[in-house]
ZAMARGU-4260 file (C-alpha; in steps of 0.2 Angstrom, whole numbers, plus 5000, padded with zeros to 4 digits):
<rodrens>
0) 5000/5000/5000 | 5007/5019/4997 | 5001/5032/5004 | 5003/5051/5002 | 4993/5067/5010
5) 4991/5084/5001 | 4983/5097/5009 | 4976/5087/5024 | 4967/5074/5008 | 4973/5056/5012
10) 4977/5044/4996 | 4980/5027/4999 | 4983/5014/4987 | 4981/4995/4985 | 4983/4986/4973
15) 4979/4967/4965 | 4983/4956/4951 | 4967/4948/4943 | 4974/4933/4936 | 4957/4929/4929
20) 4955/4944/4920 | 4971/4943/4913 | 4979/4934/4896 | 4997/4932/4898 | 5001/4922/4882
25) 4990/4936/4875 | 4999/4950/4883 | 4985/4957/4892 | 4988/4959/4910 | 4974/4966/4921
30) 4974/4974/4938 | 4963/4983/4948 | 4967/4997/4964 | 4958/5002/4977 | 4957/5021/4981
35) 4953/5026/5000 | 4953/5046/4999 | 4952/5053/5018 | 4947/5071/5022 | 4957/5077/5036
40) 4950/5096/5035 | 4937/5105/5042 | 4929/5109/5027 | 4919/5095/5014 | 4928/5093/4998
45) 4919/5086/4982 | 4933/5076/4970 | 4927/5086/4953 | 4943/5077/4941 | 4956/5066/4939
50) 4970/5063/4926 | 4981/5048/4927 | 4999/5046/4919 | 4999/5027/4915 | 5018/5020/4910
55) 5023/5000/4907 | 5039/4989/4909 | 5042/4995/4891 | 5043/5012/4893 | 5026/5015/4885
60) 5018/5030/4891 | 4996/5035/4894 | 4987/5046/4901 | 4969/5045/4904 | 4959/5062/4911
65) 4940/5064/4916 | 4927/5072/4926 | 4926/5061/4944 | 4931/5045/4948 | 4919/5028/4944
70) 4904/5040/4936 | 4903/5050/4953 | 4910/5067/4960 | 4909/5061/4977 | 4907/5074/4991
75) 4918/5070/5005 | 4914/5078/5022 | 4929/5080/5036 | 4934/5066/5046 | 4927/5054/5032
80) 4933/5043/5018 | 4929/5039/5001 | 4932/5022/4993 | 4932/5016/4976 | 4937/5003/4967
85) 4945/5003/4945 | 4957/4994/4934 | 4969/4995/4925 | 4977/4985/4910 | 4994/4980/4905
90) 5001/4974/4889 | 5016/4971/4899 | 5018/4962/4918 | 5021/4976/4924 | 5015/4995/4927
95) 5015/5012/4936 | 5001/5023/4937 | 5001/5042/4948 | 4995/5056/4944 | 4981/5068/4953
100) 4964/5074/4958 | 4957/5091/4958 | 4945/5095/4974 | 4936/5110/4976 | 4931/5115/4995
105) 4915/5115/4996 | 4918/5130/5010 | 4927/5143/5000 | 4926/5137/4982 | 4944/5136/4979
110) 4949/5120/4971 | 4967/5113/4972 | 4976/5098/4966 | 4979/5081/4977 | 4993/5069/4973
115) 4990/5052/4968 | 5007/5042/4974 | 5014/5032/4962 | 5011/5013/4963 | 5019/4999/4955
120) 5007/4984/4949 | 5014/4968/4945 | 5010/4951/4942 | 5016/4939/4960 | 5027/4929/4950
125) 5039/4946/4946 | 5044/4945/4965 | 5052/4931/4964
</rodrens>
């Protein structure tokens, strides 16, 4: 798991192989991560966008942008947590994904950007 506050938002990160989503003599490798996004403010915050940088073992580079996260721009009130859970696939065994999400306090208006550690995903045989 990797985890990284920015601006008293909490990202943590955890991530799985899905062997039976995946097609190894095929080169597609899927995973998926789970995104637990805690608000240690005192103001609620509403995740509005999200852009992820997307790079494989062979150097080839992705990113992928959009409004929310799974369909939603979840409100996130202080002292609370947001989870969700996406994939992600490979043609390669192994990947890195960061990037960030843009929040708007719901308080003042402002919106800021919150860091999304990077995190590696590999297949469990790569460990060996």
């Amino acid at each position: 798991m990797v985890v990284k506050e920015t601006r008293g938002i909490c990202v943590e990160v955890e991530t799985r192989y899905r062997d039976a989503m995946s097609e190894p003599r095929n080169r597609h490798y899927f995973f998926s991560y789970e995104i637990s996004i805690t608000n240690n403010t005192d103001a609620p915050v509403q995740l509005l966008f999200r852009k992820w940088q997307i790079t494989d073992s062979n150097g080839e580079y992705r990113e992928v942008e959009g409004p929310g996260v799974v369909g939603q721009q979840p409100v996130i009130e202080p002292g609370t947590t947001f989870m969700y859970e996406s994939g992600c696939n490979f043609v390669t065994d192994m990947g890195k994904m960061e990037g960030i999400f843009i929040m708007k306090n719901l308080s003042s208006g402002a919106t800021f950007p919150v860091d999304i550690p990077a995190f590696i995903m590999n297949v469990p045989y790569r460990l060996n």
